[in-house]
Biopython code that builds the backbone (N, CA, C, O; Angstrom):
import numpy as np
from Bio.PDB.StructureBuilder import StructureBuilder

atoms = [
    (1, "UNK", "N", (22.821, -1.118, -16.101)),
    (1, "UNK", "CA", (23.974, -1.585, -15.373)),
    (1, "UNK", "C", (23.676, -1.528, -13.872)),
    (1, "UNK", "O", (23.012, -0.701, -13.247)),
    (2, "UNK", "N", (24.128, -2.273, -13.584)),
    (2, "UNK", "CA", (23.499, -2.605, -11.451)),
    (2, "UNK", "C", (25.689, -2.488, -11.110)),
    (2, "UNK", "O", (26.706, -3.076, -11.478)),
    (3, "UNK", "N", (25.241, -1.198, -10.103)),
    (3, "UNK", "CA", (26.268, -0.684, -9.899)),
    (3, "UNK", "C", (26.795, -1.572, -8.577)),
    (3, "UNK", "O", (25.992, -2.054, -7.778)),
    (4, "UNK", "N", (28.430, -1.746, -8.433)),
    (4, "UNK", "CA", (29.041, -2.559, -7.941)),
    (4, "UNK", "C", (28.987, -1.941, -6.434)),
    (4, "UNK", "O", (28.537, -0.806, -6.276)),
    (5, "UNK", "N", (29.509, -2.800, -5.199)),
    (5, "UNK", "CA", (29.723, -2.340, -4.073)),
    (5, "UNK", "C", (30.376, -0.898, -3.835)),
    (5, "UNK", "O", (30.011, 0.068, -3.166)),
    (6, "UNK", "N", (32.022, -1.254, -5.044)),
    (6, "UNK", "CA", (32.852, -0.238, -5.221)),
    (6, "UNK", "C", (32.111, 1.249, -5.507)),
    (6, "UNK", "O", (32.215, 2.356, -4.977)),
    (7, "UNK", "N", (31.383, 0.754, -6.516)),
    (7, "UNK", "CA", (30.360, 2.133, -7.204)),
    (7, "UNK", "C", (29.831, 2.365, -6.047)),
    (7, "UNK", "O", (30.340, 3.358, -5.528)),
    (8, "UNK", "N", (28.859, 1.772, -5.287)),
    (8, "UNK", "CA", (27.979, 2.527, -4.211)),
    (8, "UNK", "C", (28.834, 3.245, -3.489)),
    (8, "UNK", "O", (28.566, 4.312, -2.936)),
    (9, "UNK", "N", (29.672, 2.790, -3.480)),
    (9, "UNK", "CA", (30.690, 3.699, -1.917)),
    (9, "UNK", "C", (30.843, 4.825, -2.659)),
    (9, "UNK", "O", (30.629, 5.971, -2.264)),
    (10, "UNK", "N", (31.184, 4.521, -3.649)),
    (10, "UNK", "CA", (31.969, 6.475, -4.012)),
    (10, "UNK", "C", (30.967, 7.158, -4.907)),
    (10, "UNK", "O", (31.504, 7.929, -5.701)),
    (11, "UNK", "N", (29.911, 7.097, -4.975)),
    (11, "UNK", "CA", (28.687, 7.380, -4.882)),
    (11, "UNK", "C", (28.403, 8.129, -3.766)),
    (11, "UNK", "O", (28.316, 9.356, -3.818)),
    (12, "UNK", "N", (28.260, 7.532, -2.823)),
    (12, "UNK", "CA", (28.105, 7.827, -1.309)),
    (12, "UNK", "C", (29.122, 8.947, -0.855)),
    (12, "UNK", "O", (28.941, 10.068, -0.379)),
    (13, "UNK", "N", (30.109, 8.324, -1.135)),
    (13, "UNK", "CA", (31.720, 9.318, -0.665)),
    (13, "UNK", "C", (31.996, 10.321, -1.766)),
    (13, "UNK", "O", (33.098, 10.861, -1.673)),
    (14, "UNK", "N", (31.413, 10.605, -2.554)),
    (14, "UNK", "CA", (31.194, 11.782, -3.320)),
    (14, "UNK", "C", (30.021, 12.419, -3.303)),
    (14, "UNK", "O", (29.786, 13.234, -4.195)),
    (15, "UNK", "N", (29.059, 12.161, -2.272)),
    (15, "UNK", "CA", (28.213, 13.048, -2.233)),
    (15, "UNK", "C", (26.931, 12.587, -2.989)),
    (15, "UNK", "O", (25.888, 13.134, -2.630)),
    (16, "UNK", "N", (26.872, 11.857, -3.771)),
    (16, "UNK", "CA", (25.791, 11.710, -5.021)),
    (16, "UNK", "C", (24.760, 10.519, -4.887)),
    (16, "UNK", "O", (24.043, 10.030, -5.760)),
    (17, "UNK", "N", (24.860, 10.258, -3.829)),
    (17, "UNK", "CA", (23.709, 9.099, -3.227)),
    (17, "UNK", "C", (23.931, 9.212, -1.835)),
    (17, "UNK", "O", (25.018, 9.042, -1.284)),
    (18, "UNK", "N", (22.700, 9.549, -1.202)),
    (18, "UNK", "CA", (22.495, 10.218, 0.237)),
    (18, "UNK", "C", (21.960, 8.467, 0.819)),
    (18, "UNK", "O", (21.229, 7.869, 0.030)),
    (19, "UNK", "N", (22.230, 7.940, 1.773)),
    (19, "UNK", "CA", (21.803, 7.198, 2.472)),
    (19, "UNK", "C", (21.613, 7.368, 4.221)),
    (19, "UNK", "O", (22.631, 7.790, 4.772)),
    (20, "UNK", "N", (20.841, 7.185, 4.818)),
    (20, "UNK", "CA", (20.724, 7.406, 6.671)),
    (20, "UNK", "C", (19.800, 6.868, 7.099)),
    (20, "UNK", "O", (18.620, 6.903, 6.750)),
    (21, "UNK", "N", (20.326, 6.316, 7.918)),
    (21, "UNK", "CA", (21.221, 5.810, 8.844)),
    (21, "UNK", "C", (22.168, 4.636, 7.649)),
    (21, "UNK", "O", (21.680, 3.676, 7.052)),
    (22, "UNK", "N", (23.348, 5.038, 7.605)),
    (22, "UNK", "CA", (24.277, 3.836, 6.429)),
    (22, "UNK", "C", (24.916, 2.850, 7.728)),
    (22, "UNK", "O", (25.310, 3.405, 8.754)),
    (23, "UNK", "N", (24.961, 1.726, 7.613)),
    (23, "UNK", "CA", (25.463, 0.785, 8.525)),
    (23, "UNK", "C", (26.358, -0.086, 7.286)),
    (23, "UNK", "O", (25.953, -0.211, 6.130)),
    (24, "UNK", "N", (27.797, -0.706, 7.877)),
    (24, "UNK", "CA", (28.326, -1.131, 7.640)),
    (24, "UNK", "C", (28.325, -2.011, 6.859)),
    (24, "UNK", "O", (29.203, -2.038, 5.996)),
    (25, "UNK", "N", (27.051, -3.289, 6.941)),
    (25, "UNK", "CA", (26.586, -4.162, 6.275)),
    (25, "UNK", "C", (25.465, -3.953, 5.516)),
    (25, "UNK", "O", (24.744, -4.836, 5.054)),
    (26, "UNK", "N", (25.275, -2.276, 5.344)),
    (26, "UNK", "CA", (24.255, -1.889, 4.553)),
    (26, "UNK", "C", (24.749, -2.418, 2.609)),
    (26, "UNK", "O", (24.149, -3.182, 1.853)),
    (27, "UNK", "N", (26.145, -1.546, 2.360)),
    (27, "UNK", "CA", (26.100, -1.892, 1.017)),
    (27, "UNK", "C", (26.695, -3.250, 0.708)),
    (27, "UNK", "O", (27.804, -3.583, 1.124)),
    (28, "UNK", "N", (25.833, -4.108, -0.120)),
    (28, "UNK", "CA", (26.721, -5.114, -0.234)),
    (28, "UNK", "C", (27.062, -5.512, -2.010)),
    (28, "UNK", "O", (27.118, -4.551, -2.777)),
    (29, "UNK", "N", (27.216, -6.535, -2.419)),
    (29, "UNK", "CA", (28.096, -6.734, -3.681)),
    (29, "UNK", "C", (27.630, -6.387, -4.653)),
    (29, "UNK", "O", (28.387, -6.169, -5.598)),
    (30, "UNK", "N", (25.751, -6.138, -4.857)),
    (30, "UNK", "CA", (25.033, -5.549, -5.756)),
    (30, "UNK", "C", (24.113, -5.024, -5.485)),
    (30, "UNK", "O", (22.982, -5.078, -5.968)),
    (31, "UNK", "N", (24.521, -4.469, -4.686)),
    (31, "UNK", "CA", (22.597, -3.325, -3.729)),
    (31, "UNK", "C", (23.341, -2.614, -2.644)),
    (31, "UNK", "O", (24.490, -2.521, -2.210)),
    (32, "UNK", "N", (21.939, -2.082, -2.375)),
    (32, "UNK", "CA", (22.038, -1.854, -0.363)),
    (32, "UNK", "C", (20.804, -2.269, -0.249)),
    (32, "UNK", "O", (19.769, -2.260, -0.915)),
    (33, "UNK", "N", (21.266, -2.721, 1.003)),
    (33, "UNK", "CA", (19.765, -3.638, 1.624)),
    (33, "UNK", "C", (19.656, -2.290, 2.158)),
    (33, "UNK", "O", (20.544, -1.466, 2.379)),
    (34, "UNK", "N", (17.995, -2.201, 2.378)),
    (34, "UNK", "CA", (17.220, -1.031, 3.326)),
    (34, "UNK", "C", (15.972, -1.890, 3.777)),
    (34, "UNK", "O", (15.350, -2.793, 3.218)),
    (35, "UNK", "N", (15.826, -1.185, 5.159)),
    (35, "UNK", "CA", (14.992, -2.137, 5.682)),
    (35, "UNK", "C", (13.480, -1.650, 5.660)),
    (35, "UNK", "O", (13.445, -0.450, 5.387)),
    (36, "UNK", "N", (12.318, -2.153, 5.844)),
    (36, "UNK", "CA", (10.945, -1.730, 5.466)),
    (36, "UNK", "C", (10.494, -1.442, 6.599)),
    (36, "UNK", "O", (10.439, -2.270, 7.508)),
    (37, "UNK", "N", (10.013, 0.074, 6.738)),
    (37, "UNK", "CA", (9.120, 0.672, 7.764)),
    (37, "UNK", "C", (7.826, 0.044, 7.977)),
    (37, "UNK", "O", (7.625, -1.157, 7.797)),
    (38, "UNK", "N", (6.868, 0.961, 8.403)),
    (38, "UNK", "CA", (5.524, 0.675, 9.024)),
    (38, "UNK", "C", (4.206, 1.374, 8.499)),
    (38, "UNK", "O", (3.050, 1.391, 8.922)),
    (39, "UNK", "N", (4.673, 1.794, 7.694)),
    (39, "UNK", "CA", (3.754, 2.496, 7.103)),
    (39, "UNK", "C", (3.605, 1.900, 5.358)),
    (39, "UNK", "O", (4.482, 2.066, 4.510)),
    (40, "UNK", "N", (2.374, 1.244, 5.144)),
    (40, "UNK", "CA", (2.261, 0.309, 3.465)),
    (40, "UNK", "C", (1.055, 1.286, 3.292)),
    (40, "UNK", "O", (0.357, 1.762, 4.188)),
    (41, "UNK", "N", (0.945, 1.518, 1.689)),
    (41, "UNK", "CA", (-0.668, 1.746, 1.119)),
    (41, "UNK", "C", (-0.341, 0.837, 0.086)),
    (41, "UNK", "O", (0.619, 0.528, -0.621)),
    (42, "UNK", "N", (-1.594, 0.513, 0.293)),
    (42, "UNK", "CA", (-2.248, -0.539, -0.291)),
    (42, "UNK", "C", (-3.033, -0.060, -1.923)),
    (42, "UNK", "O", (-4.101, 0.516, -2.129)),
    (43, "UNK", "N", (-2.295, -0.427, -2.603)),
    (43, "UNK", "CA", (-3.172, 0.110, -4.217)),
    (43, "UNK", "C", (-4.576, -0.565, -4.385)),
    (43, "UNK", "O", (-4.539, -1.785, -4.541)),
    (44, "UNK", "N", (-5.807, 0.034, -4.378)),
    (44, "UNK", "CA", (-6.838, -0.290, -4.489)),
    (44, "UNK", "C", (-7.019, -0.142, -6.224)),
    (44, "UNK", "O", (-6.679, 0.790, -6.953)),
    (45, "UNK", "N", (-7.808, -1.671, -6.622)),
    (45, "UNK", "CA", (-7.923, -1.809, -7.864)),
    (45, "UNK", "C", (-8.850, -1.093, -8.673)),
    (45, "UNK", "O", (-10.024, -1.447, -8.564)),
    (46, "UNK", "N", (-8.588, -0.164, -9.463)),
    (46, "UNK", "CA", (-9.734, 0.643, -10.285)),
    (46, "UNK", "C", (-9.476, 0.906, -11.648)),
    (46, "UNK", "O", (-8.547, 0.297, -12.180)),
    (47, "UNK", "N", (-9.964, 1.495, -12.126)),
    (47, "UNK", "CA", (-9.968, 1.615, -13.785)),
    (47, "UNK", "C", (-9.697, 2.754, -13.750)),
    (47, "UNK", "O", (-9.121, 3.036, -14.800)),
    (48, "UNK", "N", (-9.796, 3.650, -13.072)),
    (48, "UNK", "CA", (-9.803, 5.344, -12.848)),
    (48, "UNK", "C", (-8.130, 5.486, -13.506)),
    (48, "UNK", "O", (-7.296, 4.597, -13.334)),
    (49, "UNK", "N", (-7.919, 6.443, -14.079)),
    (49, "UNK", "CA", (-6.842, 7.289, -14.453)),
    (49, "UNK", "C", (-6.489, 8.140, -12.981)),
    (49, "UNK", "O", (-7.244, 8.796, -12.263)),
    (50, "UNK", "N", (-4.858, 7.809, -12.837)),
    (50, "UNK", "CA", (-4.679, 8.850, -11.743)),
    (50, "UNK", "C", (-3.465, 9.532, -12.460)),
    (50, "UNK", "O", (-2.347, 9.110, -12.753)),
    (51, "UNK", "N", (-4.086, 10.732, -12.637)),
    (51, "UNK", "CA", (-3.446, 11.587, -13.292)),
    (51, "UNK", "C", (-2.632, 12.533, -12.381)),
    (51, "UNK", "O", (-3.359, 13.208, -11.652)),
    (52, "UNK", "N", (-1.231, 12.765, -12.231)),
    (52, "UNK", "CA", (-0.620, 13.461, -11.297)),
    (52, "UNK", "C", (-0.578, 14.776, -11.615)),
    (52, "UNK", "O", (-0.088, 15.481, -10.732)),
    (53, "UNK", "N", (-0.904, 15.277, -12.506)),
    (53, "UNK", "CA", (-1.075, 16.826, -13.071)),
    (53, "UNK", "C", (-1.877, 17.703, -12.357)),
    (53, "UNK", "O", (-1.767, 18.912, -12.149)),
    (54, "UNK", "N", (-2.795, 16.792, -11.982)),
    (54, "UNK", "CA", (-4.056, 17.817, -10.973)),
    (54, "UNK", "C", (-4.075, 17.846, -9.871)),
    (54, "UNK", "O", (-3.110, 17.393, -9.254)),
    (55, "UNK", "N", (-5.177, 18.388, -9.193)),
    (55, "UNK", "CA", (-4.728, 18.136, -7.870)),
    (55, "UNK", "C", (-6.130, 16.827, -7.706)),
    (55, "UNK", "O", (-7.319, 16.888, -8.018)),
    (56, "UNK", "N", (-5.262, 15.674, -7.051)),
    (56, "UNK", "CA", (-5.830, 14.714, -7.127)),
    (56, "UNK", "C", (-6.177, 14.147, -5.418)),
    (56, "UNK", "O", (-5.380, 14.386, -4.510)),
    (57, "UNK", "N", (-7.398, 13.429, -5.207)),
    (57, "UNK", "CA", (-7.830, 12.645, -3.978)),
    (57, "UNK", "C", (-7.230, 11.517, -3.859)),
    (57, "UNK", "O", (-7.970, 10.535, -3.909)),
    (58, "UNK", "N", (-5.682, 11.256, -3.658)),
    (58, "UNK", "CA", (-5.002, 10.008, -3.832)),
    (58, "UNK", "C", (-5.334, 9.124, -2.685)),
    (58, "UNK", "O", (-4.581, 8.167, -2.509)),
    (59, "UNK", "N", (-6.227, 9.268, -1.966)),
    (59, "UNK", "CA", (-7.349, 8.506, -0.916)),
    (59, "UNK", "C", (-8.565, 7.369, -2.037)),
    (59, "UNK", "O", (-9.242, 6.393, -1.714)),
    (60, "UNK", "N", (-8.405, 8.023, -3.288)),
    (60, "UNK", "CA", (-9.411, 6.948, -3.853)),
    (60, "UNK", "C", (-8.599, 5.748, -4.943)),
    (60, "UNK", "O", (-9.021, 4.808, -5.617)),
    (61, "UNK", "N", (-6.925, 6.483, -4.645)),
    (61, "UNK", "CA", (-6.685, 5.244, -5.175)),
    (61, "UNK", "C", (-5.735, 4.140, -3.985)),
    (61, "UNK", "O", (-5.352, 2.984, -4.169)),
    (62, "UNK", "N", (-5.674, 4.471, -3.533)),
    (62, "UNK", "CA", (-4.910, 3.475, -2.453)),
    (62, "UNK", "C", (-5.468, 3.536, -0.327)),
    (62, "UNK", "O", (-6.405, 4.206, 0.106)),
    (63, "UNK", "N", (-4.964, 3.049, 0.135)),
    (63, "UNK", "CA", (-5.448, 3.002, 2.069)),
    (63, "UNK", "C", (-3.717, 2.919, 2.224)),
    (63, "UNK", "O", (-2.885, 2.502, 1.418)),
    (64, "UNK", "N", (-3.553, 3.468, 3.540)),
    (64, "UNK", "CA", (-2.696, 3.814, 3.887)),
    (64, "UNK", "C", (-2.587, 2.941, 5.249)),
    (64, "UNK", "O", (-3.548, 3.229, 5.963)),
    (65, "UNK", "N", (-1.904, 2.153, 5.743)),
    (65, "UNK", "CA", (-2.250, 1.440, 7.375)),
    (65, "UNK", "C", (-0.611, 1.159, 7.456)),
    (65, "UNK", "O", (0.327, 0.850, 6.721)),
    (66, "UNK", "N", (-0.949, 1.527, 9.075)),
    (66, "UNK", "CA", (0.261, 0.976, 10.210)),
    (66, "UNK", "C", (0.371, -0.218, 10.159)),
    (66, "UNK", "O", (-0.665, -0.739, 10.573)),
    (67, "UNK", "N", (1.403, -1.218, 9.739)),
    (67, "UNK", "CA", (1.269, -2.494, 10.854)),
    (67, "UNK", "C", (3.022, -2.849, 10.381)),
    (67, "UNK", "O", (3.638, -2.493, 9.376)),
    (68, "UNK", "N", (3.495, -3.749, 11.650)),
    (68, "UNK", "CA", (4.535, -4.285, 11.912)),
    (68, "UNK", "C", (5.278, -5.529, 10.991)),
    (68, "UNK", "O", (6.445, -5.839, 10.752)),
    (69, "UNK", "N", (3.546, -6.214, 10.508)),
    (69, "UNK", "CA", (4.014, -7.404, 9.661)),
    (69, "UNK", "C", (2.914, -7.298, 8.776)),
    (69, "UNK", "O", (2.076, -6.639, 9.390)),
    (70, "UNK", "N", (2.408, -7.640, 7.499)),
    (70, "UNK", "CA", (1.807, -7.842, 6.573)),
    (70, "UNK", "C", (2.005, -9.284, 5.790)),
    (70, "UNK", "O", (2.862, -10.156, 5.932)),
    (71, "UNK", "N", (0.668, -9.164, 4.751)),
    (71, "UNK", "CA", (1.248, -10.654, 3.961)),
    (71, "UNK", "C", (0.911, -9.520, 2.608)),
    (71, "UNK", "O", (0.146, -8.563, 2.491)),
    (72, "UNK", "N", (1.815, -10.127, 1.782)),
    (72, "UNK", "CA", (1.669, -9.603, 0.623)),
    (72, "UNK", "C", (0.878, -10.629, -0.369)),
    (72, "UNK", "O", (1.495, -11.685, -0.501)),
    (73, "UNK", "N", (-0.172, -10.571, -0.992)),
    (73, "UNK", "CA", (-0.803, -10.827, -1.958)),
    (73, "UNK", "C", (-0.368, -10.926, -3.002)),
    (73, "UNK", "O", (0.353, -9.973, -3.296)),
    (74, "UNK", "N", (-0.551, -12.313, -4.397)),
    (74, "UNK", "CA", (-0.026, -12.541, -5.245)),
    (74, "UNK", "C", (-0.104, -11.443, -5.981)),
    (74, "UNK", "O", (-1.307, -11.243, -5.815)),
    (75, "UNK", "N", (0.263, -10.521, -6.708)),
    (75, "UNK", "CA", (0.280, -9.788, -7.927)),
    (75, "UNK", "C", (-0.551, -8.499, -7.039)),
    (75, "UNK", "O", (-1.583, -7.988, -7.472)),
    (76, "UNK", "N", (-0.042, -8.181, -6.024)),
    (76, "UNK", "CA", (-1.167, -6.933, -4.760)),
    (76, "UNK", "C", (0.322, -5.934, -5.305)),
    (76, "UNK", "O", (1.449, -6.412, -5.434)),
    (77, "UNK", "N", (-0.086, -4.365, -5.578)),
    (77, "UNK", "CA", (1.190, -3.790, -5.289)),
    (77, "UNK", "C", (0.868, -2.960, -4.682)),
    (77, "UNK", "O", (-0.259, -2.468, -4.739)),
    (78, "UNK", "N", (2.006, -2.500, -3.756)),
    (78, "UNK", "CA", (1.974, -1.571, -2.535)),
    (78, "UNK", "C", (3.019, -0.535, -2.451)),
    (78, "UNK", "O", (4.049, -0.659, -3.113)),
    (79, "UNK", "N", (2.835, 0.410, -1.733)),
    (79, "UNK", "CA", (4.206, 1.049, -1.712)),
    (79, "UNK", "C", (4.103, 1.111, -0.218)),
    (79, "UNK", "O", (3.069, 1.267, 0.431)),
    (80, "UNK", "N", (5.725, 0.919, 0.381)),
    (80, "UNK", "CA", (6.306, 0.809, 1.402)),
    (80, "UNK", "C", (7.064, 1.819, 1.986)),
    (80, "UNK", "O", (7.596, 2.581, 1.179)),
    (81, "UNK", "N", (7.267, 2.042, 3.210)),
    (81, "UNK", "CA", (8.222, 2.737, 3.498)),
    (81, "UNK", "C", (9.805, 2.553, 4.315)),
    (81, "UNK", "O", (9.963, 1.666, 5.154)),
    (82, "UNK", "N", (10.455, 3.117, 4.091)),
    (82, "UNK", "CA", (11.947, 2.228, 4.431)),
    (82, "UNK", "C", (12.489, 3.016, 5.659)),
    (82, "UNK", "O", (12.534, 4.243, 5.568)),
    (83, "UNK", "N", (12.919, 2.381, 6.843)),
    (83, "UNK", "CA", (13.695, 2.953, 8.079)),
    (83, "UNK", "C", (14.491, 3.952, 7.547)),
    (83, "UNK", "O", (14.627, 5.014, 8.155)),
    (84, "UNK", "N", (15.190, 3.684, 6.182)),
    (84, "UNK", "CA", (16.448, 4.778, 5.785)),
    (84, "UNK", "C", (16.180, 5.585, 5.132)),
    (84, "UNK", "O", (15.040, 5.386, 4.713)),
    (85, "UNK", "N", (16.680, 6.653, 4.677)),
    (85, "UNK", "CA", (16.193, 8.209, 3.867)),
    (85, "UNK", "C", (17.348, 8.081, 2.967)),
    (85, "UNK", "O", (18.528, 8.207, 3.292)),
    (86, "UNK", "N", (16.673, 7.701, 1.285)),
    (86, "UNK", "CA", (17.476, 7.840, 0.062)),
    (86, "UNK", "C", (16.853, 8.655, -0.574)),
    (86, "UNK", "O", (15.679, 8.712, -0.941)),
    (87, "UNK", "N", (18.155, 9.628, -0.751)),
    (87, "UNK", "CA", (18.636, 10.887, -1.889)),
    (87, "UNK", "C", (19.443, 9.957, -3.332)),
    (87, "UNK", "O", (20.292, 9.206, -2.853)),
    (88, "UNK", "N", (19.396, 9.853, -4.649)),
    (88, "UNK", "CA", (19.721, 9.426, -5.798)),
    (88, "UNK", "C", (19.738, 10.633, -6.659)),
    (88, "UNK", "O", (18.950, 11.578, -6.623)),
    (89, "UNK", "N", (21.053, 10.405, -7.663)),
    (89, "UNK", "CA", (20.938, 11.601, -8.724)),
    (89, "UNK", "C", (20.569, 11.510, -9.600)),
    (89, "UNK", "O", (20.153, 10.354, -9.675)),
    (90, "UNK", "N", (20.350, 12.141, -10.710)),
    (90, "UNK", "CA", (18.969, 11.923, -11.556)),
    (90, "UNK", "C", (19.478, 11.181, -12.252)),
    (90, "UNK", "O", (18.594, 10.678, -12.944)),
    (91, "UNK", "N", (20.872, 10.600, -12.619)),
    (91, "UNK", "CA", (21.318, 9.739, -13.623)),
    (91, "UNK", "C", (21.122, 8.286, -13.159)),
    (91, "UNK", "O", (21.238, 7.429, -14.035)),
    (92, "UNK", "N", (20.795, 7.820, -11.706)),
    (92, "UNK", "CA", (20.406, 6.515, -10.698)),
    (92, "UNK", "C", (18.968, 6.214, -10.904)),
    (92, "UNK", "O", (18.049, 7.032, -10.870)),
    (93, "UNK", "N", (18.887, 4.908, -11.125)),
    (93, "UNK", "CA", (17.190, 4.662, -10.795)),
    (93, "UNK", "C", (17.159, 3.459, -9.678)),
    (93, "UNK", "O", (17.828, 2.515, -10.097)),
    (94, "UNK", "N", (16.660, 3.233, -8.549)),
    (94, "UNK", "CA", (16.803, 1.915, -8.028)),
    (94, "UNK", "C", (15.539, 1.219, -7.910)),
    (94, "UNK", "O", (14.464, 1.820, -7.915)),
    (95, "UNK", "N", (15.615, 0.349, -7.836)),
    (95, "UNK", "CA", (14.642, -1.014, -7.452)),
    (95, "UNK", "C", (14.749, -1.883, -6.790)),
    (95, "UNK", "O", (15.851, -2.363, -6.526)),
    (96, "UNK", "N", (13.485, -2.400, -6.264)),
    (96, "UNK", "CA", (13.738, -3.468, -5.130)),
    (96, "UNK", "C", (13.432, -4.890, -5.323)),
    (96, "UNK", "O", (12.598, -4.954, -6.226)),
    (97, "UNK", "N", (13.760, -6.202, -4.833)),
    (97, "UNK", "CA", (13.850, -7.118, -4.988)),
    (97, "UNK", "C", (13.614, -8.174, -3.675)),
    (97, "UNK", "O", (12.927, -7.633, -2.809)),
    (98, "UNK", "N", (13.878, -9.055, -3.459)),
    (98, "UNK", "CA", (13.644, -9.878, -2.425)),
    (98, "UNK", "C", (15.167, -10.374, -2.139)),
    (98, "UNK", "O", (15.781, -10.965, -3.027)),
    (99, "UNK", "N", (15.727, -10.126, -0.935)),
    (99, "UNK", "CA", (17.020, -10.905, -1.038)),
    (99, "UNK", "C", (16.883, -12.691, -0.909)),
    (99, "UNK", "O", (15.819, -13.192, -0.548)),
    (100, "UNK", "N", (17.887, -13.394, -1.194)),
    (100, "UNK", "CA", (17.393, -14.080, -1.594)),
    (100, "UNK", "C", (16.913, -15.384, -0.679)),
    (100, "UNK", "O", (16.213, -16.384, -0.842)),
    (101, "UNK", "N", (18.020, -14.539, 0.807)),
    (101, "UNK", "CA", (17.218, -15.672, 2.216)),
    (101, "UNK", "C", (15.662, -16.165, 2.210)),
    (101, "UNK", "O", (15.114, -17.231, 2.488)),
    (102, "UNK", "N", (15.181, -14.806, 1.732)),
    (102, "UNK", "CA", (13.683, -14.707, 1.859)),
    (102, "UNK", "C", (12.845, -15.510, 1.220)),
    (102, "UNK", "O", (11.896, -16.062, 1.777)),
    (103, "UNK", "N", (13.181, -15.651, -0.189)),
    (103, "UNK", "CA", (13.243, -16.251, -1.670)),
    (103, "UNK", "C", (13.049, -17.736, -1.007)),
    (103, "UNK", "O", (12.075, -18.487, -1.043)),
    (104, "UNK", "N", (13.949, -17.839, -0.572)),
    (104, "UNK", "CA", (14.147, -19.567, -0.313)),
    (104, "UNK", "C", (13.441, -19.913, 1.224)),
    (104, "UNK", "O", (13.739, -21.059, 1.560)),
    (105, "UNK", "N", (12.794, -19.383, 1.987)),
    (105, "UNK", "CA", (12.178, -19.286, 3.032)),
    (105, "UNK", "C", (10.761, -20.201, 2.693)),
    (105, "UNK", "O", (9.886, -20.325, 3.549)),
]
sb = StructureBuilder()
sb.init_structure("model")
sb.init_model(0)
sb.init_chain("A")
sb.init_seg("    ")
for serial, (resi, resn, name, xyz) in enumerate(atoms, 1):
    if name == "N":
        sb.init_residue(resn, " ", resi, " ")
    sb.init_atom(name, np.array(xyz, "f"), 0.0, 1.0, " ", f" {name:<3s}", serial, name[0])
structure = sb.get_structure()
């Protein structure tokens, strides 16, 4: 279930989904937009098992770089970082998407 505007707010206003900096036009009719920091790693392609149990060199599976703008690569996955700081309770899972200005760009 993809929780409604209504839901995010009292979510929020009960404590149970942390968002910061929240701006006004942050939640909207089926999300919150959050905006993408400056900091991407880049998943480097390997066969290797990365097993999170150990203590692992997570330098051999991904690069880590600064930059302002990027291009994303067909089927490249990355993890990003977002201007805002989200707290979720363990019963929330979220995901991200492309809004859809972008989509049609």
């Amino acid at each position: 279930m993809i929780l409604s505007d209504f839901d995010l707010k009292n979510y929020i206003a009960g404590g149970r989904l942390y968002i910061d900096p929240l701006f006004d036009d942050t939640i909207r009719e089926n999300g919150v937009d959050l905006r993408i920091g400056s900091q991407i790693a880049r998943l480097i392609s390997t066969r290797e098992v990365f097993d999170t149990r150990g203590n692992v060199d997570s330098s051999r599976f991904y690069r880590i770089i600064e930059a302002e703008e990027f291009i994303l690569e067909a089927d490249e996955k990355i993890l990003i970082t977002t201007l805002e700081r989200v707290r979720l309770p363990s019963d929330l899972m979220g995901f991200v998407q492309l809004r859809s200005s972008f989509a049609r760009a």
